[in-house]
N, C-alpha and C positions, 0 to 999 in steps of 0.2 A: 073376360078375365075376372076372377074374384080375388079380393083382396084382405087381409085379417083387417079387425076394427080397428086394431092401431095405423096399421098402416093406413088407412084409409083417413084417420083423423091427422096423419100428416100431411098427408096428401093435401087436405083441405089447411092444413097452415101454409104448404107451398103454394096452394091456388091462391093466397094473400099477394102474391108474390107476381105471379102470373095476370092477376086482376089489375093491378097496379100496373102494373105496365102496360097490359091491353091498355087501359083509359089513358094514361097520362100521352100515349104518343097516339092514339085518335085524336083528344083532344086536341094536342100541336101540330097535327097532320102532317107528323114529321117525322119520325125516328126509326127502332130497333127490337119490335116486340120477340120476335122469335127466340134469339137464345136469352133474355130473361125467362122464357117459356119453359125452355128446353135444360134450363140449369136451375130449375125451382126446387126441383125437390134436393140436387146435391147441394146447393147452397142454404135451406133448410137443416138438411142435417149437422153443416159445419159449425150453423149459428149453434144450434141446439147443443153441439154434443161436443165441439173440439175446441173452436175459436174461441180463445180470452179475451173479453174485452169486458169494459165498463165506462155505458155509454154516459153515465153524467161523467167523465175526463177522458176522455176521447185521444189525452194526449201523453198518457200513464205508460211510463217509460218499457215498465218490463208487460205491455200489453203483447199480444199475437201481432206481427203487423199482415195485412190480407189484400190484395192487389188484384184487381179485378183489372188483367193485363186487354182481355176482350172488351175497351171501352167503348166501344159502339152500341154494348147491350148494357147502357150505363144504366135503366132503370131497374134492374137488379140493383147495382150498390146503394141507389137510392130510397128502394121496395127495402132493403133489408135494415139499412142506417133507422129509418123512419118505424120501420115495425119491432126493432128490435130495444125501443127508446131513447134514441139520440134525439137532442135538443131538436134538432135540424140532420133532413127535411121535413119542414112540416107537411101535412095534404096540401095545404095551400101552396107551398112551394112543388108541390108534386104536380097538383093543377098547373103550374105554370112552366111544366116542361117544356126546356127547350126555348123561353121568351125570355128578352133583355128582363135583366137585374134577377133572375130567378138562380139560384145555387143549384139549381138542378141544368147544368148543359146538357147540351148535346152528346158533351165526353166529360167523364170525371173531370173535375179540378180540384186540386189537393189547396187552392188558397180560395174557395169557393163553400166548403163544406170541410169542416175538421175531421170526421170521419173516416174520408177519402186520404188515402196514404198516397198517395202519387199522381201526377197528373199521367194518364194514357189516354192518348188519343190516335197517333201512330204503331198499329202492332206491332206485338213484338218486344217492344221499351218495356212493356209494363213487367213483363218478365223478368226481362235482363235488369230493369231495374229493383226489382227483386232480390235478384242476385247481390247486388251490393247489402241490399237491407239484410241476409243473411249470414255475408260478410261481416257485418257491424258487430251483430249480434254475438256472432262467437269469438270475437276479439274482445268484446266488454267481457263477454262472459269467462275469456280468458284470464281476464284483471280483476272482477269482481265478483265470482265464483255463480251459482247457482241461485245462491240469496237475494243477490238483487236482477241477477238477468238471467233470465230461460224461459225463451219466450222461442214462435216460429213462424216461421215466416210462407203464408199461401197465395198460390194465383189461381186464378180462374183464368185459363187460355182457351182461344177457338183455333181453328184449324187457320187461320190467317198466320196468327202469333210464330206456329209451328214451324208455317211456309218459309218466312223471315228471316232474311243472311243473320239477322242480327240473332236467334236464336240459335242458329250452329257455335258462336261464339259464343253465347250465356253457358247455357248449356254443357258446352267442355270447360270453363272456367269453372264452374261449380261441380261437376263431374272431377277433377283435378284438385279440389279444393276439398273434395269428401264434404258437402254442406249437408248432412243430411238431416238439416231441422227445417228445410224447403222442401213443402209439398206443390206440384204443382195437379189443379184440378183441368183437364182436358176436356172439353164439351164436344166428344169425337159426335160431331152432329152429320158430317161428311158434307155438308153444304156450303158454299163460297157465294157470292153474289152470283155470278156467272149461272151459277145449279151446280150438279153433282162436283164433288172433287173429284172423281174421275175425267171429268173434263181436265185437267192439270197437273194431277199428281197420280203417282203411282208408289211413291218410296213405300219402306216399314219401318213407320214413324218410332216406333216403341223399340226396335231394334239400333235406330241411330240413335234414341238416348240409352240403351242397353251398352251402345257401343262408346259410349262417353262416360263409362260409369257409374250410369243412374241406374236405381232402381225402379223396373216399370211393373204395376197392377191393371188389369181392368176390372170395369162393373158392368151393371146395369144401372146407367144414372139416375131411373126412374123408381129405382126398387131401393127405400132403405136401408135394409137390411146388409143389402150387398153393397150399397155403397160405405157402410160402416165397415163391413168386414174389408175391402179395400183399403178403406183410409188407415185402419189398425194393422193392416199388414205393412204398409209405406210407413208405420210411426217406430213399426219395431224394426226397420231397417236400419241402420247404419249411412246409407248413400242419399243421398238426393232422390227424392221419387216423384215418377208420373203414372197419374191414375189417369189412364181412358177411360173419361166415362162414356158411354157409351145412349149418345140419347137423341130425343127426335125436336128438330128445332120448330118452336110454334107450338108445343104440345100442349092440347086440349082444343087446338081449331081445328075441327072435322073435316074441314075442306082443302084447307089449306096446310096443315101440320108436314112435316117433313121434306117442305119444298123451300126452294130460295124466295117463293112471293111472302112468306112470313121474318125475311132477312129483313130488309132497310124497308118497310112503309106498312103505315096502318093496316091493321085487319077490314076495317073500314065495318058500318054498325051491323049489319045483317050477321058477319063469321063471326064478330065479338059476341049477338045475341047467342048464336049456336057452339059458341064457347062456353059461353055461360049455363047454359045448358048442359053443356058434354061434362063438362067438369060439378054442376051441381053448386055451383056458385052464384044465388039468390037476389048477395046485397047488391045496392045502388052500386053506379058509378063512386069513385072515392073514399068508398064505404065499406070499413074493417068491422065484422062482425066483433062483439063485445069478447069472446068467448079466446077467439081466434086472436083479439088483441092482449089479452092476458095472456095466453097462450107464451105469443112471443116474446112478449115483458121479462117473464120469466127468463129466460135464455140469460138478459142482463144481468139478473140478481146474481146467479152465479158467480159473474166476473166481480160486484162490486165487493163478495165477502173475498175473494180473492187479493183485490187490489187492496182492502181494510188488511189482509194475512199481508202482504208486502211490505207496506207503509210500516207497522210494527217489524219487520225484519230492519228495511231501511234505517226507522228512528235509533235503533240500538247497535247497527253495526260500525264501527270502527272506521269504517270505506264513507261513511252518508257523505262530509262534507267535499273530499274528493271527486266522490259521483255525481253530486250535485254541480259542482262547479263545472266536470265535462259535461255535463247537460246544458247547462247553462248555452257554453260553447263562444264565451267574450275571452280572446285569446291577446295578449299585452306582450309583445317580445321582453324577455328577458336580459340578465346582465350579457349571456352570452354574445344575444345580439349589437349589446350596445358595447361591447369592446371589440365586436368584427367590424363596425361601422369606423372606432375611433382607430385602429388598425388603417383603415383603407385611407383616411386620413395623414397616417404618419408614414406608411407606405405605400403611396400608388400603384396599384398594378396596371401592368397592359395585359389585360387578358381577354378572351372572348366574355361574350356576355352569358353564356350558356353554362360556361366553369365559373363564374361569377355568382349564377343563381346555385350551384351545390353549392359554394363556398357560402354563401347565405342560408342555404339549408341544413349547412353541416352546423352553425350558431341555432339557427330556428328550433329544431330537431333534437339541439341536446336542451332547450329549455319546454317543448311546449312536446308532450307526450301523446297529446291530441292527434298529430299529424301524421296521418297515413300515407306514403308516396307508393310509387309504380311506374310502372314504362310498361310501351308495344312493344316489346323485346328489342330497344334502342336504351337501355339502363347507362350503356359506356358513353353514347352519343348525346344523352340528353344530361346525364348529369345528376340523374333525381334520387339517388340512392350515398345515403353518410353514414359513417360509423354507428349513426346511433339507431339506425332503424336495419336492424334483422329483419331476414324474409317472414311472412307470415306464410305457413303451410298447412296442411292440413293435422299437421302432426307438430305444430306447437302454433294456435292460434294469437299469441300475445306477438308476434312482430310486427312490423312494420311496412315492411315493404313487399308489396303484390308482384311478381311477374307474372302479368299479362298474358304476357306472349304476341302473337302478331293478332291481335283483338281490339284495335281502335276502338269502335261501335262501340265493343262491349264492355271495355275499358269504361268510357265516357258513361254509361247507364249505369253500370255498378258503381261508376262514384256519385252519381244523382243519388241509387239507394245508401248508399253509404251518409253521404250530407241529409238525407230524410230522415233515416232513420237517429240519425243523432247521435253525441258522445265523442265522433270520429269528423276529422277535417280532412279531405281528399285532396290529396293532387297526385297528378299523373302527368306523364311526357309522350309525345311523339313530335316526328318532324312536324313543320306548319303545314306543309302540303297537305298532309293527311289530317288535316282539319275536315277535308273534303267527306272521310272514312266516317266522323263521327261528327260532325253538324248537325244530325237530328237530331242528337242526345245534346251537344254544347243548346241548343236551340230551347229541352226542356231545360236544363240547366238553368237559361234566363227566367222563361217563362214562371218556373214555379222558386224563382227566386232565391235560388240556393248558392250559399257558396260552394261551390267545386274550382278547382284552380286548376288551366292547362298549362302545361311547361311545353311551350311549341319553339323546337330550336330548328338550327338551319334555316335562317327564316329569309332569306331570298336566294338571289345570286350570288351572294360569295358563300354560299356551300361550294362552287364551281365545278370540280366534273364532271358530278352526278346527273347533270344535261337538264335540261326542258322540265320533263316526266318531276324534277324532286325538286325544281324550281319553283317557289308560290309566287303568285306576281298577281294576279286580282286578292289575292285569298287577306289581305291585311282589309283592303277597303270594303271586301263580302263580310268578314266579321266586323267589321266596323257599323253595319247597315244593321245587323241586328240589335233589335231592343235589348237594353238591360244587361248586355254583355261589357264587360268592360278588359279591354284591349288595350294593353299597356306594350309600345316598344322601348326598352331604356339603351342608351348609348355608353354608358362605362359600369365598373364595378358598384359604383356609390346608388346612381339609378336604380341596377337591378336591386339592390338593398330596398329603394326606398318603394319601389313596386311590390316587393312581396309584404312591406309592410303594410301597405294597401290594403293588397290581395285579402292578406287575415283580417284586416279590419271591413271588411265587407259583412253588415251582416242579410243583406236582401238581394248580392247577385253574383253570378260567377265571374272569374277574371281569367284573362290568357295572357300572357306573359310569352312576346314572340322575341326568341332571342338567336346572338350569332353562333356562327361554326369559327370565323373567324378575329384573333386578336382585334381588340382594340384601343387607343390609348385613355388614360384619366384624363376624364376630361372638369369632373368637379372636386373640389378641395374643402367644402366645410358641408357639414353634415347638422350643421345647427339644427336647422327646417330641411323639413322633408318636401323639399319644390314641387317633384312630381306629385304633391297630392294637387298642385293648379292646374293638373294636367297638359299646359304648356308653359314655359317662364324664359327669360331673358336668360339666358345663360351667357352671354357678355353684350356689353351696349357699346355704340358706334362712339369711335373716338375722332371721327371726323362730324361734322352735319350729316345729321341721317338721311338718307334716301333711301334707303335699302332695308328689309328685313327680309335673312333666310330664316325659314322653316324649316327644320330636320328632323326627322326620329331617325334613333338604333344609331347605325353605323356609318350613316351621314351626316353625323351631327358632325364630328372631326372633318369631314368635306366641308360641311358649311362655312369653319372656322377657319379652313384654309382659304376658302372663297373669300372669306370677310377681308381676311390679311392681306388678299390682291388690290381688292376693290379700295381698302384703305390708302392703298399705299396710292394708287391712282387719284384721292383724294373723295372719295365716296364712300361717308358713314356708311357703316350696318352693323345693324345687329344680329345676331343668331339666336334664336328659339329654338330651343327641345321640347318640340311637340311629343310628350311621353304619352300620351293619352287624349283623345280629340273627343271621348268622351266627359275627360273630367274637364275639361277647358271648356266646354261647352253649358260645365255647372256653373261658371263662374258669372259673376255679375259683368256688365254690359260694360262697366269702368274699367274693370279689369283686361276684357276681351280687348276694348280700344287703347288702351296701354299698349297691350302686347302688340300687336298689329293696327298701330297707326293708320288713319286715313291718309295721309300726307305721305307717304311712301311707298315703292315697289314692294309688292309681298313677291316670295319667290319659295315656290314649295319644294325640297329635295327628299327621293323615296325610290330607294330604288325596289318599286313598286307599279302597280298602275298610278297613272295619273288621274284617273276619275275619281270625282268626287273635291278635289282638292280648290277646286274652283270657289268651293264653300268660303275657305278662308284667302285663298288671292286676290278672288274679284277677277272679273272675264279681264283683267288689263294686266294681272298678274303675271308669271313665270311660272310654270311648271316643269320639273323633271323629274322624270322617270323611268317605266320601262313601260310600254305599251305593245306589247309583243311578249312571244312566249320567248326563252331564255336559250342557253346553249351551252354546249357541254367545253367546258375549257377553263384552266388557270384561273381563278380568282382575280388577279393584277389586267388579264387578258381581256375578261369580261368585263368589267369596270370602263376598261376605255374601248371595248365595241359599241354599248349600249350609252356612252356620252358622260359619264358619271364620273366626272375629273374635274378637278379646278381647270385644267387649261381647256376641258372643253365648255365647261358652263361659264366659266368668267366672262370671254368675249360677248359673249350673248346679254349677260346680261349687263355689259357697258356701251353695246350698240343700244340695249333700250333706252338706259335712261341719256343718252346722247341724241335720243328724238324730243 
């Protein structure tokens, strides 16, 4: 095959690219050489000729954001970050792919390297998470016109990504949404670990996103020319596009190229010398030709006279201090909020917790413009949609509120993109159960630190007839196990208030907010201090000598109070705790924690939940109840007393304890 001069001195900027990666996963005798291999030259042309950035501020609002969703071939985003003049990765951090303290993993990390827009390590998210980030972008851009946002948003997928329940749901979300400032680049290498994707698949992939409203192109990934005319045909579309590139994974190992042995492990030195060879690639190990590093320098300068052309639009337009402040993203509830607060005050309601958190969203939402809500197509059940947030559609970008549809999964990654990409503050609702749907997105959520808030209602057994299948009953103490989430159940209207104030004031992790289907009564009356921020507190102390302290969250806490009133009356203090959060009680200092739950007394945990875990704060001599069994279809008042969860059946119990 002959090649024009140009093209072939590309070629040797993507062999930077290719070289880099060979070395850096020999070196770790560890990673993903192939499709950096096999995605050199598309990712090449992006840098050069599409992608905006500007690598001295890596975090310049109206940049492209680019999402290397395939993070198993993360030495591309690193090959590219590094050659194209970002601070970081240095070579040295390149050398040290893949080893403790090196910003170069295994799989992108977005709080690892500022470069990296997202963490992807599970295909498929980095897509979907995409999808939010293009989301964001046309909503600001619906508020702040063209001057300050217009920017786009790319992935690099492999055929894993594609495979991915969670891609059928990106996918038609942004196909429904018309995003067509998302490009997604497809690395059609046809290789899986296994070998061919003929082993496993047969669909027409281009045709199921044809069939969701995208617009589909293919190339030849290897040939510039056609991969530009590709990329310009998906720019002047309207829709969402996927470009098939179409390319060979490993390319430039003579031996090995187009097979699964260049997927997950070194070429090992002999295929890397004959690489180096086939491609015409000289330098040392780690070693960027002078020529070839200017080369790609260049790329950068573009974005920086770009980003200088912004900054001058920003300093002079009318919107800057607005823009800046939702950049910022420090959100202070408003009057609105603090006269829903002194409302619930002068009238208590008995309501669920669930109409509790709208009524707090319908205050939140007319003051803070930031807040974007949505629902799994549960909007009526979960609550999450007020007067002040219109649908956002594809045909008036500026509202507020997303229908989803039955898209958990995707739900959850497009508000990661959403919270990453900035300006916009996410929440969304589904039942708790379906936590299950989207726990690998709630999971990044933690991980990279973002606020996203879940509105998970129906959160036990007294949803009632909905049986077993829509009962959660591990699913509180499973999110409870993950890092950095914070899991809030509130037991009256005041609570849920004083949880989403929380929620927003979060600014390094996400929050779930697990609330009821059914009434419940007020159970706090001053609104002074926000208690739940202790994450558990005294919510009445024993008016006898204490022996006793129950534990409650949500809709046990009024069980506990009825428990206390027996056990008083018998002549045995107790107090009752609203455990709102076992996260945030867990921050508190060691004075606080032995306050709350005395050594000197019976702890006695109530949840009508599992009991595991709870052991933490009873102590093995403690009381436990709950539900340790899957649930049943029947009456709410029914349920309550099958599964023991009554003053008349926990009281006895725990006056035969403290009677030994």
């Amino acid at each position: 095959m002959t090649h024009p001069e140009g093209q072939l001195a590309e070629r040797q900027l993507a062999n930077a690219i290719r070289a880099l990666a060979m070395d850096a996963v020999q070196a770790a005798n560890s990673g993903h050489p192939g499709m950096p291999m096999g995605m050199a030259d598309v990712a090449t042309v992006l840098y050069s000729d599409y992608l905006k950035f500007d690598p001295t501020d890596p975090k310049w609002a109206d940049r492209d954001r680019f999402v290397l969703s395939a993070g198993h071939g993360s030495m591309l985003a690193y090959a590219t970050l590094h050659l194209a003049g970002y601070a970081r990765p240095t070579l040295g951090d390149i050398r040290n792919f893949r080893q403790l303290n090196s910003p170069c993993a295994g799989h992108p990390e977005n709080f690892e390297l500022e470069g990296v827009e997202t963490t992807t390590g599970p295909l498929g998210q980095g897509l979907a998470t995409a999808v939010g980030m293009a989301i964001a972008e046309r909503h600001l851009n619906a508020l702040y016109g063209d001057d300050l946002v217009d920017h786009r948003t790319w992935v690099i997928a492999g055929d894993g990504c594609l495979m991915e329940g969670i891609n059928h749901e990106a996918i038609g979300l942004a196909g429904h949404l018309g995003l067509g400032r998302l490009t997604v680049l497809w690395d059609d290498n046809r290789i899986t670990i296994d070998g061919s994707t003929d082993l496993s698949t047969s669909e027409d992939i281009a045709a199921r996103y044809a069939a969701t409203g995208w617009h589909v192109e293919s190339c030849d990934g290897h040939d510039p020319a056609d991969i530009r005319r590709a990329i310009d045909a998906a720019l002047a579309d309207p829709r969402p596009s996927l470009v098939a590139c179409r390319t060979i994974i490993g390319f430039g190992a003579p031996n090995k190229q187009g097979t699964s042995a260049t997927h997950g492990a070194p070429l090992g030195a002999d295929e890397i010398a004959a690489a180096r060879k086939e491609l015409g690639w000289t330098a040392e190990p780690f070693v960027i030709p002078d020529d070839i590093a200017a080369a790609w320098a260049a790329f950068g300068e573009k974005g920086k006279k770009l980003h200088a052309q912004w900054n001058e639009r920003l300093a002079s337009s009318e919107k800057k201090s607005d823009f800046e402040t939702r950049l910022r993203g420090k959100i202070v509830p408003g009057d609105a909020f603090k006269a829903y607060l002194d409302g619930l005050v002068a009238e208590p309601p008995t309501v669920a917790t669930r109409k509790a958190s709208e009524n707090t969203l319908s205050a939140l939402t007319a003051d803070i413009a930031s807040l974007i809500g949505g629902s799994a197509d549960l909007t009526g059940s979960n609550n999450t949609k007020t007067s002040f947030t219109k649908p956002l559609t594809k045909n008036d970008y500026s509202g507020r509120y997303i229908y989803y549809g039955i898209r958990e999964f995707g739900m959850a990654a497009a508000m990661n993109g959403m919270a990453l990409h900035g300006g916009v503050t996410p929440y969304g609702g589904t039942f708790l159960v379906f936590a299950d749907y989207c726990r690998a997105a709630i999971r990044l959520s933690a991980l990279q630190k973002q606020r996203v808030i879940y509105v998970m209602t129906h959160d036990s057994i007294g949803l009632g007839e909905d049986g077993p299948t829509h009962q959660p009953v591990e699913h509180l103490q499973s999110l409870r196990a993950m890092p950095n989430l914070l899991v809030m159940r509130p037991a009256d209207a005041v609570e849920t208030a004083e949880c989403w104030a929380l929620a927003l004031a979060q600014t390094d992790r996400p929050s779930l907010l697990a609330l009821t289907r059914q009434n419940l009564p007020p159970l706090r009356h001053d609104v002074t201090e926000n208690l739940c921020a202790k994450g558990g507190y005294r919510l009445r102390g024993a008016s006898a000598a204490r022996k006793v302290v129950l534990v409650a969250t949500g809709s046990e806490v009024s069980l506990a109070l009825e428990i206390a009133d027996r056990l008083e009356a018998e002549g045995h203090g107790a107090d009752v705790v609203s455990m709102v959060s076992t996260e945030l009680f867990d921050e508190q200092d060691a004075a606080y924690q032995a306050d709350i739950l005395p050594a000197d007394a019976l702890i006695v945990s109530i949840e009508a939940g599992t009991t595991f875990g709870w052991e933490r704060y009873t102590g093995r001599d403690g009381l436990r109840f709950g539900i340790d069994s899957f649930g049943a279809s029947a009456p709410i008042e029914d349920l309550f007393r099958h599964f023991g969860l009554t003053a008349d059946a926990i009281t006895p119990q725990i006056l035969a304890r403290l009677s030994h």
